[in-house]
C-alpha positions in Angstrom: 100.3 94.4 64.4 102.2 97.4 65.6 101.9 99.1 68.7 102.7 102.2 70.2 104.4 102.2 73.5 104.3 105.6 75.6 106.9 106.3 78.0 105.5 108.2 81.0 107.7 109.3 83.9 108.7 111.7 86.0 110.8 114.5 84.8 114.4 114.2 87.1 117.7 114.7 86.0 119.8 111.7 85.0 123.4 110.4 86.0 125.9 113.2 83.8 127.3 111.9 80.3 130.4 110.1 80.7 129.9 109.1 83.9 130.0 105.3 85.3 126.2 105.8 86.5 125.3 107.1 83.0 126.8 104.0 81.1 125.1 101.5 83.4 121.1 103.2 82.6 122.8 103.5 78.6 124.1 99.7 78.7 120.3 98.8 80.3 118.8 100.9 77.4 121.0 99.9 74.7 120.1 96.1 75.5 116.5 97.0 75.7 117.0 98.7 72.3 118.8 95.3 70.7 116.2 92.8 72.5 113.9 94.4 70.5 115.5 94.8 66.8 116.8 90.8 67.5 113.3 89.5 68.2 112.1 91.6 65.3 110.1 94.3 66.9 111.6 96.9 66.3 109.9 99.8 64.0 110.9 103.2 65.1 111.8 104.9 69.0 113.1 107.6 70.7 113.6 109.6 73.8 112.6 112.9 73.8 113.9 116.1 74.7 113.1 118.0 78.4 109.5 119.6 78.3 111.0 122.7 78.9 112.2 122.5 74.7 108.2 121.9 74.0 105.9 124.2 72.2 102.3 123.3 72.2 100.3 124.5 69.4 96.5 125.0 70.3 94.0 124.9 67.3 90.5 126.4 67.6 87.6 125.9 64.6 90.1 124.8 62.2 92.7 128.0 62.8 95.5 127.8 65.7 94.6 129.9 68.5 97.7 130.1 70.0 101.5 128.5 71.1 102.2 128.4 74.6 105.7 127.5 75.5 106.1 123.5 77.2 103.9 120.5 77.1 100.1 119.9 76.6 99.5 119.0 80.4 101.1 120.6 83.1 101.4 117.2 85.4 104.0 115.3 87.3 105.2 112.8 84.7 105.5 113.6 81.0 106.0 111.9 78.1 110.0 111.0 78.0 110.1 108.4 74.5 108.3 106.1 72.7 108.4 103.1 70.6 106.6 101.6 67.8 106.7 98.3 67.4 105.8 95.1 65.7 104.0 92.3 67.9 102.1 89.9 67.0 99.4 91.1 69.7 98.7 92.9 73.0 100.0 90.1 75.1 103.2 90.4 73.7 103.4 94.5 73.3 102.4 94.1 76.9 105.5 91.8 77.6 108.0 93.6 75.3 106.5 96.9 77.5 106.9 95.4 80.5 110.9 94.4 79.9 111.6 98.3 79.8 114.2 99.6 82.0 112.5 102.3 84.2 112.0 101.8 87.7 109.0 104.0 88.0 106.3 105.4 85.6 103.7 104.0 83.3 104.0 102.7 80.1 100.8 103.2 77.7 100.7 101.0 74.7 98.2 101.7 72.5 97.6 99.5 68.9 98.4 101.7 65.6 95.0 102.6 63.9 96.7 103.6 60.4 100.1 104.6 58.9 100.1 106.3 55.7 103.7 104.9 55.0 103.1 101.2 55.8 
């Protein structure tokens, strides 16, 4: 079954490129990344870029009503990735979740109703 995992943290600033601090969090990442394509989870992920890059398009009665510059919800944490994965069920999206390398935050995962490409 695949699953959807959410990634929902607080907006900060990271360690800059290049630096010592910023290859440790990338080496934790990148190893979280590999755990999953070597047990055969792995569908699709990504982080996303800083909410100040979104645009939200509102729709009203079939018609958008209007954009408004940044996210949906105007709240402390925000969406910063995803994943979708393959698990066999929730106990084990909820393990493979769980093994993420952030500190603090919530991660929602949420089973896949329907892909059109699968």
């Amino acid at each position: 079954m695949e699953y959807m995992i959410l990634n929902h943290t607080a907006e900060t600033p990271g360690p800059d490129y290049g630096t010592p601090e910023f290859e440790a969090v990338m080496g934790r990442w990148m190893a979280y990344n590999q755990m999953l394509i070597d047990g055969g989870h792995w569908i699709a992920g990504a982080s996303l870029a800083p909410t100040d890059a979104a645009t939200t398009v509102q729709k009203s009665g079939g018609s958008v009503s209007g954009t408004t510059d940044g996210p949906f919800a105007e709240t402390k944490e925000q969406i910063g990735g995803f994943y979708l994965i393959d698990a066999p069920d929730l106990d084990k999206a909820l393990e493979l979740a769980a093994a993420m390398p952030i500190d603090d935050g919530a991660l929602e995962v949420r089973p896949v109703a329907f892909r059109p490409d699968a």
